[in-house]
Backbone as CSV, one residue per row, in Angstrom:
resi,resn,N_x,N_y,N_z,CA_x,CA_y,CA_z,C_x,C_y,C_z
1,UNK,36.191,-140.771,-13.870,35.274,-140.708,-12.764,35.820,-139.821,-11.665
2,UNK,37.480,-140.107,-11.124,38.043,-138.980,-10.342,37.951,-137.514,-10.585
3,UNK,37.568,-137.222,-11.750,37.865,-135.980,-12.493,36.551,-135.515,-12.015
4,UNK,35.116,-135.926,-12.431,34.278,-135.424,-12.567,33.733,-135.099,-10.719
5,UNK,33.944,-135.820,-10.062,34.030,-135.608,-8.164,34.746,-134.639,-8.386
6,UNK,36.173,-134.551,-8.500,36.937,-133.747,-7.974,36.157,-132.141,-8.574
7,UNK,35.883,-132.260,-9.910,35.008,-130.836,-10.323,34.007,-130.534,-9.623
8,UNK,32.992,-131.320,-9.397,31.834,-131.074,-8.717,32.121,-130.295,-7.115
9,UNK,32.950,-131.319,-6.594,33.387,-131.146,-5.330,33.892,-129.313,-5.389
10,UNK,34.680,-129.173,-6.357,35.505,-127.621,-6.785,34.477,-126.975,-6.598
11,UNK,33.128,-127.285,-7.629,32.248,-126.384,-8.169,31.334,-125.732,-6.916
12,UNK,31.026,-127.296,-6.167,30.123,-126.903,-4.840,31.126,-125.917,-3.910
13,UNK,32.252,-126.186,-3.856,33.076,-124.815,-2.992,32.811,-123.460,-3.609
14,UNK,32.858,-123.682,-4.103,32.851,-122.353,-4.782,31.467,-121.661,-4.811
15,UNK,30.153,-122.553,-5.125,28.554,-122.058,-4.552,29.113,-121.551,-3.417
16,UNK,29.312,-122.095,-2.455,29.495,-122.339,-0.856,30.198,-121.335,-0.291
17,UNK,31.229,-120.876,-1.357,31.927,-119.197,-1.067,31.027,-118.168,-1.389
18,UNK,30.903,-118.319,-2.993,30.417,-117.202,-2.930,28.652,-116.690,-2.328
19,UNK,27.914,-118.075,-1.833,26.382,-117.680,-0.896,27.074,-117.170,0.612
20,UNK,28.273,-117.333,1.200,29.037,-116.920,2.426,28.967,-115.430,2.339
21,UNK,29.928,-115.264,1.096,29.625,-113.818,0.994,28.818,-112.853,0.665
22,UNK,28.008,-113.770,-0.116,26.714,-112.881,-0.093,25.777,-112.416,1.301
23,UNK,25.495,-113.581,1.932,25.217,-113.620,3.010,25.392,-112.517,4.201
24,UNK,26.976,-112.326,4.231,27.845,-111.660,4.606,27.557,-110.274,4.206
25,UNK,27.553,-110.056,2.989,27.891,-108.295,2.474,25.789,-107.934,3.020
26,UNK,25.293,-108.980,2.477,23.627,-108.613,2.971,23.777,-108.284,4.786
27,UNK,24.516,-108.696,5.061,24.041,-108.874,6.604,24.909,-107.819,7.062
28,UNK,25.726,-107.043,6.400,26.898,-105.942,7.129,26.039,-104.522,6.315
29,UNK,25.406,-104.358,5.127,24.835,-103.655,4.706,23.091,-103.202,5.308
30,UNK,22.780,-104.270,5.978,21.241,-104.276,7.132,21.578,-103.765,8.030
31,UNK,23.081,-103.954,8.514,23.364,-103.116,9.983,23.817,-101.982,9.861
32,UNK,24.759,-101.762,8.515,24.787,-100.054,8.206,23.261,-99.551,8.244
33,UNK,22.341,-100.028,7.333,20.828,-99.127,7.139,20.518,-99.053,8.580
34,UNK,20.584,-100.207,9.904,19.859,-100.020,10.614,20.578,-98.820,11.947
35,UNK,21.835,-98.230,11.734,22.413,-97.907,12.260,22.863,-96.174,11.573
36,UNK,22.217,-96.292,10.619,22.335,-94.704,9.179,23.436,-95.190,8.354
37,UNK,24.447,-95.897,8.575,25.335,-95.701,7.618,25.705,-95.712,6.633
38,UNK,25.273,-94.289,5.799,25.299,-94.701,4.105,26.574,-94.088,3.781
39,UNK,27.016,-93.046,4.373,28.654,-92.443,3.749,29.711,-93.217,4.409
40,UNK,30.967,-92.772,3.854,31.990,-93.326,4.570,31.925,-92.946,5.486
41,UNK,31.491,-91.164,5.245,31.614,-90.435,6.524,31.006,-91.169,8.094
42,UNK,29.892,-91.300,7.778,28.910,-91.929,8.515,29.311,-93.480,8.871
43,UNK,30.438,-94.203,8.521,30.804,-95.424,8.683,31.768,-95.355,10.033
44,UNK,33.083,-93.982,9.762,33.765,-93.665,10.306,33.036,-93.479,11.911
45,UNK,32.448,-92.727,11.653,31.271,-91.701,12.968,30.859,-93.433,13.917
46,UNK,30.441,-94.795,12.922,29.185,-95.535,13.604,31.004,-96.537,13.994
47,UNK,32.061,-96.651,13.488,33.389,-97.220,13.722,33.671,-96.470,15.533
48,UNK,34.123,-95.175,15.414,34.297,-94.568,16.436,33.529,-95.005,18.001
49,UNK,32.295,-94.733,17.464,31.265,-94.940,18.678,31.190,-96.396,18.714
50,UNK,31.778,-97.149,18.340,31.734,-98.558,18.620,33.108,-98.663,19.554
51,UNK,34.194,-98.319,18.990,35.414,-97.851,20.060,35.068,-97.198,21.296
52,UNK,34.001,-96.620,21.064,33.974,-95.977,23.003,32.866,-96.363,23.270
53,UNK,32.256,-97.316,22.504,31.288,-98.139,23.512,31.996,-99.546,24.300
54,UNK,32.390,-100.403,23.195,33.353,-101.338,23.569,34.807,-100.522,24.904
55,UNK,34.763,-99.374,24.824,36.120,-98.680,25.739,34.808,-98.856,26.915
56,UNK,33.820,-98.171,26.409,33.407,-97.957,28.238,33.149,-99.566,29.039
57,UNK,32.577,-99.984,28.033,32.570,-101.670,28.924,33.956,-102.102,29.099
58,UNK,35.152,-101.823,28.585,35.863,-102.149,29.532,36.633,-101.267,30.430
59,UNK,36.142,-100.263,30.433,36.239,-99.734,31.709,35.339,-99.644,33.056
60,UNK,34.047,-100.273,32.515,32.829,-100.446,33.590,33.371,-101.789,34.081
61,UNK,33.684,-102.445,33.193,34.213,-104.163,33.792,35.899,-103.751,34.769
62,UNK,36.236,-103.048,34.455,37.493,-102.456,35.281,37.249,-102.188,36.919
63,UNK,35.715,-101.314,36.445,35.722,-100.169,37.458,34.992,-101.722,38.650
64,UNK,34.316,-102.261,38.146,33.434,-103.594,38.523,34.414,-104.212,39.476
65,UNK,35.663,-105.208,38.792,36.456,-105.668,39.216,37.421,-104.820,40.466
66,UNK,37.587,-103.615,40.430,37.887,-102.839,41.729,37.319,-102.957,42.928
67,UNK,35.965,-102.839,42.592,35.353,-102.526,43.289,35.030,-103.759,44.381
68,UNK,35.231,-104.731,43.546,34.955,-106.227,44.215,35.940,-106.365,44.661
69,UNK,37.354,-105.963,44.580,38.431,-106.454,45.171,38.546,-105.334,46.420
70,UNK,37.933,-104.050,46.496,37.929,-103.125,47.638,37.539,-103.831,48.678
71,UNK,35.981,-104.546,47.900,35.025,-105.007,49.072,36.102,-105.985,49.708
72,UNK,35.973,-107.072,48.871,36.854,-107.752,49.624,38.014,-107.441,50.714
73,UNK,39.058,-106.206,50.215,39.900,-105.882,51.258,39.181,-105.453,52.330
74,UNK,38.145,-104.458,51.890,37.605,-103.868,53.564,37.080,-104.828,54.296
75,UNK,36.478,-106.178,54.117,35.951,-107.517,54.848,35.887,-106.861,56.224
76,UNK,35.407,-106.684,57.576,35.897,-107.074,58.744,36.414,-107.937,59.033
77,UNK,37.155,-108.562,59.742,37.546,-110.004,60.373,36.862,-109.863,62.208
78,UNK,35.876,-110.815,62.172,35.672,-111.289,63.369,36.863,-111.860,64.359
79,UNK,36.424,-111.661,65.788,37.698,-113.313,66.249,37.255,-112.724,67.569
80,UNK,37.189,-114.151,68.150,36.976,-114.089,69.755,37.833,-113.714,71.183
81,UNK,37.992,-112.982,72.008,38.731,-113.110,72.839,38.154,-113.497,74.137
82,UNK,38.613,-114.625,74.633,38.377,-115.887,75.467,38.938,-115.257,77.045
83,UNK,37.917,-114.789,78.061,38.354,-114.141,79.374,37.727,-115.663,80.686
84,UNK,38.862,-116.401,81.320,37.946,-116.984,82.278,36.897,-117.490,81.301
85,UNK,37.155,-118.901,80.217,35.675,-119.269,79.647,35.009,-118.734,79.043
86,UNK,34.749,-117.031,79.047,33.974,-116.256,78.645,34.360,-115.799,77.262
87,UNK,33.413,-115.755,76.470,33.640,-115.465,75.171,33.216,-113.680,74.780
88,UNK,34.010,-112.966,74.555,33.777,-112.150,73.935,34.235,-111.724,72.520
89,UNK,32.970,-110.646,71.322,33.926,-110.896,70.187,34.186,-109.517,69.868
90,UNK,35.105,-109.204,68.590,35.861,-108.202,68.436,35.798,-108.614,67.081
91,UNK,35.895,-106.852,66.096,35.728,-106.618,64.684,37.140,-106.153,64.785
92,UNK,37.728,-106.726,63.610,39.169,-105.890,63.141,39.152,-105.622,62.062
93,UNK,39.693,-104.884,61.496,40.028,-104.315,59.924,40.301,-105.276,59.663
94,UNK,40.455,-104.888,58.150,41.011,-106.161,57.261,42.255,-105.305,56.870
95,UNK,43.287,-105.505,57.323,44.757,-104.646,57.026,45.768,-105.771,57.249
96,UNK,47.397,-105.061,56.414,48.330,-106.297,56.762,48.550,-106.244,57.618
97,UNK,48.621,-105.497,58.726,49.117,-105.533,60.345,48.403,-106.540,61.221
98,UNK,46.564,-106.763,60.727,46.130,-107.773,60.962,45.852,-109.062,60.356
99,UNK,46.407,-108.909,59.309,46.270,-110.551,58.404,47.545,-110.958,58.950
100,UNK,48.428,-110.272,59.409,49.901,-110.702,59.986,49.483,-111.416,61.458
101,UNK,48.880,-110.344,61.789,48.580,-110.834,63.703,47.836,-112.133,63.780
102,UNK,46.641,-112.367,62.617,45.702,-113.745,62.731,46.541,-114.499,62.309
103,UNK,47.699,-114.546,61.929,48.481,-115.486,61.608,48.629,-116.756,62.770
104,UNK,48.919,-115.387,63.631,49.345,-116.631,65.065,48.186,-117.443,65.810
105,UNK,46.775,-117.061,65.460,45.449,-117.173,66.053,45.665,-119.016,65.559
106,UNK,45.158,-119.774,66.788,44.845,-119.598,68.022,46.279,-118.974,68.819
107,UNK,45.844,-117.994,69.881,47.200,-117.952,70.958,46.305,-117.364,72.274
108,UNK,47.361,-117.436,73.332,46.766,-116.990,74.553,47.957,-116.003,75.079
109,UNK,47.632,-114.916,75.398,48.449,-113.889,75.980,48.458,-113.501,77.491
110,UNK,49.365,-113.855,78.205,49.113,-113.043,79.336,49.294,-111.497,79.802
111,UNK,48.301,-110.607,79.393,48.602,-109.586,79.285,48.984,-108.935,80.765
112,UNK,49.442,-107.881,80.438,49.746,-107.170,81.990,48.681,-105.729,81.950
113,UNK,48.968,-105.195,82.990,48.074,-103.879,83.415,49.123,-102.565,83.367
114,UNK,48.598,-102.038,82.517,49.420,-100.498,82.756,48.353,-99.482,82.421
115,UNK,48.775,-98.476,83.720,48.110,-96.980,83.556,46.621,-97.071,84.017
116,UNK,45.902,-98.693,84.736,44.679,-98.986,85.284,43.780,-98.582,83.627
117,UNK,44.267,-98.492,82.560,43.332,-98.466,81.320,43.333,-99.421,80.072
118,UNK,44.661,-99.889,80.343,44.783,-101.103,78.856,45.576,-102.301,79.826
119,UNK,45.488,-103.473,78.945,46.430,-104.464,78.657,46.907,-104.837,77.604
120,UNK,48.411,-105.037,77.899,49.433,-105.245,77.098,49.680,-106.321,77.046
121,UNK,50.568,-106.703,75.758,51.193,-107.667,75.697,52.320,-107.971,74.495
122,UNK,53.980,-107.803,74.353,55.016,-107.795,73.612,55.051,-108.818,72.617
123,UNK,54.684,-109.400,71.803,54.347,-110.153,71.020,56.090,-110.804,70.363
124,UNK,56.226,-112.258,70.384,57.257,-112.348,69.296,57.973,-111.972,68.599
125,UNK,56.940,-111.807,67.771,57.713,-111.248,66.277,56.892,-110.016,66.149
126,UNK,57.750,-109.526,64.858,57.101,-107.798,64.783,55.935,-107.813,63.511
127,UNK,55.352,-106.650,63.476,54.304,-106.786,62.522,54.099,-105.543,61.916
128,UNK,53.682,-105.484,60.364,53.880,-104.244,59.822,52.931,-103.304,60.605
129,UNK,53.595,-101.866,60.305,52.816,-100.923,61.108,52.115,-99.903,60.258
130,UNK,50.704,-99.123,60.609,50.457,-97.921,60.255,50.312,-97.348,60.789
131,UNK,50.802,-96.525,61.476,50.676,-95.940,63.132,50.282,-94.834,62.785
132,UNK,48.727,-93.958,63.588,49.348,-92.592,63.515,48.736,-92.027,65.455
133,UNK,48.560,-91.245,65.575,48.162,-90.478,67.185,46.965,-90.515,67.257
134,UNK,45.894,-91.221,67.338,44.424,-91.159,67.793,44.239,-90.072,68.966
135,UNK,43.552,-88.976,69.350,43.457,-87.655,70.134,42.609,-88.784,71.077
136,UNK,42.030,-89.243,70.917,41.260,-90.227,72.263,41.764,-91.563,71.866
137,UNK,41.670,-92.128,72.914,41.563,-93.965,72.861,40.384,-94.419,73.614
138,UNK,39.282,-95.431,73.124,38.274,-95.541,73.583,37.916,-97.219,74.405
139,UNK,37.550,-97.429,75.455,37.046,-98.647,75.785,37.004,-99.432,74.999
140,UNK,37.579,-100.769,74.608,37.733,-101.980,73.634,38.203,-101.873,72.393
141,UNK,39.111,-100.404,72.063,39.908,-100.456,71.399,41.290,-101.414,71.239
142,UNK,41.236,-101.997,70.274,42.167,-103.039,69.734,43.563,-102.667,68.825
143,UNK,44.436,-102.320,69.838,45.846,-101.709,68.640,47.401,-102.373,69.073
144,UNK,48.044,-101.720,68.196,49.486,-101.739,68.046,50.331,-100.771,68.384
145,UNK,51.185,-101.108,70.042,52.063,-100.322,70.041,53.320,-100.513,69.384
146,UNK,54.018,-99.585,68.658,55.295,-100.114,67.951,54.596,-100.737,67.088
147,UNK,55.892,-102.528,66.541,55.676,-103.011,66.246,55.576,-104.278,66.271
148,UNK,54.837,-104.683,67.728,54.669,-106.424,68.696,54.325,-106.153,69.919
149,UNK,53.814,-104.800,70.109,52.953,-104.604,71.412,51.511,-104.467,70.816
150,UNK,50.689,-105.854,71.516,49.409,-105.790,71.292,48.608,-104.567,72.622
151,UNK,47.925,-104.383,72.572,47.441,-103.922,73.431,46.026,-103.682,72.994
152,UNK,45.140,-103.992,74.536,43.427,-103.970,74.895,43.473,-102.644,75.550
153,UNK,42.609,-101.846,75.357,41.731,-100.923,76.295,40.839,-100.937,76.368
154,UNK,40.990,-100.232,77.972,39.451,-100.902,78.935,38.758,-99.520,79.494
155,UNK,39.554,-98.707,79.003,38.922,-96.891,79.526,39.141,-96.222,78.816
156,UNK,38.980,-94.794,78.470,38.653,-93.698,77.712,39.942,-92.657,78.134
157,UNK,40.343,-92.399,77.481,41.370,-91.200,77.806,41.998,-90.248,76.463
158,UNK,42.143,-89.244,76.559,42.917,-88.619,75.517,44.451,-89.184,75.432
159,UNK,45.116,-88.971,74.464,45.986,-89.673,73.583,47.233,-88.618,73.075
160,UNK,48.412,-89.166,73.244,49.698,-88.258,72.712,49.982,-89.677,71.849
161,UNK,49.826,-90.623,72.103,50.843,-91.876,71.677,50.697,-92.388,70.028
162,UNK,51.367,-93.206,69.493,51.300,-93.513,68.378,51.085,-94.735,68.098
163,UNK,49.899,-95.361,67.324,49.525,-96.672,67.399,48.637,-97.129,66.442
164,UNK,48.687,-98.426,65.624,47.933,-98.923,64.318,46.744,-99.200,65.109
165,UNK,45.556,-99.281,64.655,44.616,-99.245,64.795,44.406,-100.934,64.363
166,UNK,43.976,-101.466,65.143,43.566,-103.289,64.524,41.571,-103.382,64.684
167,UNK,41.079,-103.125,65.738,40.177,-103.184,65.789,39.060,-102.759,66.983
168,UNK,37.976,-103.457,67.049,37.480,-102.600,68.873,36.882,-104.186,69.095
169,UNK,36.429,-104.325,70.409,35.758,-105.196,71.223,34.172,-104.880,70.943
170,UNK,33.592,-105.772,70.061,32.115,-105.655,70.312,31.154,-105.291,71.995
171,UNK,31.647,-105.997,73.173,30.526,-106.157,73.652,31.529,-105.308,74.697
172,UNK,31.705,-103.797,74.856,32.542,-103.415,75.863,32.715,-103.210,77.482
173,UNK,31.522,-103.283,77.592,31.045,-103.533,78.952,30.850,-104.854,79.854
174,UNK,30.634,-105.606,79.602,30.897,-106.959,79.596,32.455,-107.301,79.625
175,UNK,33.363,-106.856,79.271,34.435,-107.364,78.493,35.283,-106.495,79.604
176,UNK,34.911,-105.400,79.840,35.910,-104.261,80.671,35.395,-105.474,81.947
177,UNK,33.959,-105.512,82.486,34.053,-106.171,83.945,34.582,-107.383,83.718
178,UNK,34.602,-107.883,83.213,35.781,-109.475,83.220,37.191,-109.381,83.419
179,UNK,37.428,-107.810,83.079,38.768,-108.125,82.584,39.620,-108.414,84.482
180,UNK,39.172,-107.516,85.828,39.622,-107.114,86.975,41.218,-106.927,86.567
181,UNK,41.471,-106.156,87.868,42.928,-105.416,87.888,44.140,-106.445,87.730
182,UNK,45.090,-105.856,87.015,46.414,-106.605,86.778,46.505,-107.771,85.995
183,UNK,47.363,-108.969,85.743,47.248,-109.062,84.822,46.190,-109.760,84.755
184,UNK,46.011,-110.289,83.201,44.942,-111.487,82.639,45.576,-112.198,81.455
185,UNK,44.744,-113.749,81.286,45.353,-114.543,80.229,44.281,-114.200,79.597
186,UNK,44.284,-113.804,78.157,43.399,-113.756,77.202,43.756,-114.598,75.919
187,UNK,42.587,-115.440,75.198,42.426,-116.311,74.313,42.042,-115.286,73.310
188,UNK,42.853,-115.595,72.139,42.564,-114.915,70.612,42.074,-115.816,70.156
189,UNK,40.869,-115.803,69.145,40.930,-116.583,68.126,40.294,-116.501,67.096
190,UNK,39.684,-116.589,65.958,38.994,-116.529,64.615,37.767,-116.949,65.411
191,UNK,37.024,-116.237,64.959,35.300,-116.540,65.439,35.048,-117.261,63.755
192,UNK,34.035,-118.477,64.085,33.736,-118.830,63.499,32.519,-118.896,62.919
């Protein structure tokens, strides 16, 4: 009785292979016809163009994934600076000089007055730099002198100096009359 299971059982594997492969050679021979491929030649040719179709999707999925990670780096970063109560906001790059600086956010600076056009302020610690000479500096420009001098400007002037660029003051007019002469405490912080 073991014998005759165990054959049957054999016999049905073996249906069971060889309708697989039939199955199989029918279904790889429908996609050669539907695709031309009757020579080798022509197998080679429909092989190839499957390699640089499969190449370009993954290089479109490459180019995809860049592109999403650009966006992401270029982000703006919002964040408020707090004058007397008053809220004003400011766009910064998305750079390490400023993912370094929001580090410290919340903070309050008491900046000082130099040259009746910016306020300053020497920061702690230092922060990476990309400095180069901007030919103007403009009203609510947001930068880096060195590397831990924040500094606000509140007027327009041409430029010898060297300084990373962080960001500008949205609302500049508003923001210049709040600021009055000498120093001021100003509130940083992540706008929410």
């Amino acid at each position: 009785m073991n014998k005759k299971i165990l054959i049957s059982i054999f016999i049905l594997v073996i249906v069971i292979v060889i309708i697989v492969l039939f199955v199989k050679s029918a279904s790889d021979e429908t996609a050669n016809e539907t695709i031309g491929v009757n020579s080798e030649e022509n197998k080679e040719t429909a092989l190839e163009v499957n390699e640089v179709i499969n190449a370009d999707n993954i290089t479109e999925k490459t180019t995809d994934l860049e592109k999403e990670i650009n966006t992401m780096n270029s982000e703006e970063i919002r964040i408020n600076l707090i004058i007397n109560n008053k809220y004003f906001t400011a766009t910064l790059e998305n750079n390490k000089t400023v993912q370094e600086l929001i580090q410290n956010f919340p903070m309050t600076l008491n900046m000082s007055d130099l040259h009746s056009n910016e306020k300053y302020n020497y920061l702690d610690s230092s922060l990476t730099t990309n400095s180069t000479i901007p030919s103007m500096i403009y009203a609510g420009d947001i930068k880096l002198y060195g590397n831990n001098c924040l500094v606000v400007f509140y007027d327009d002037f041409k430029n010898s100096y060297s300084y990373t660029n962080l960001g500008k003051i949205d609302n500049v007019e508003e923001f210049v009359s709040e600021l009055g002469s000498g120093s001021v405490n100003i509130r940083f912080e992540l706008a929410n």
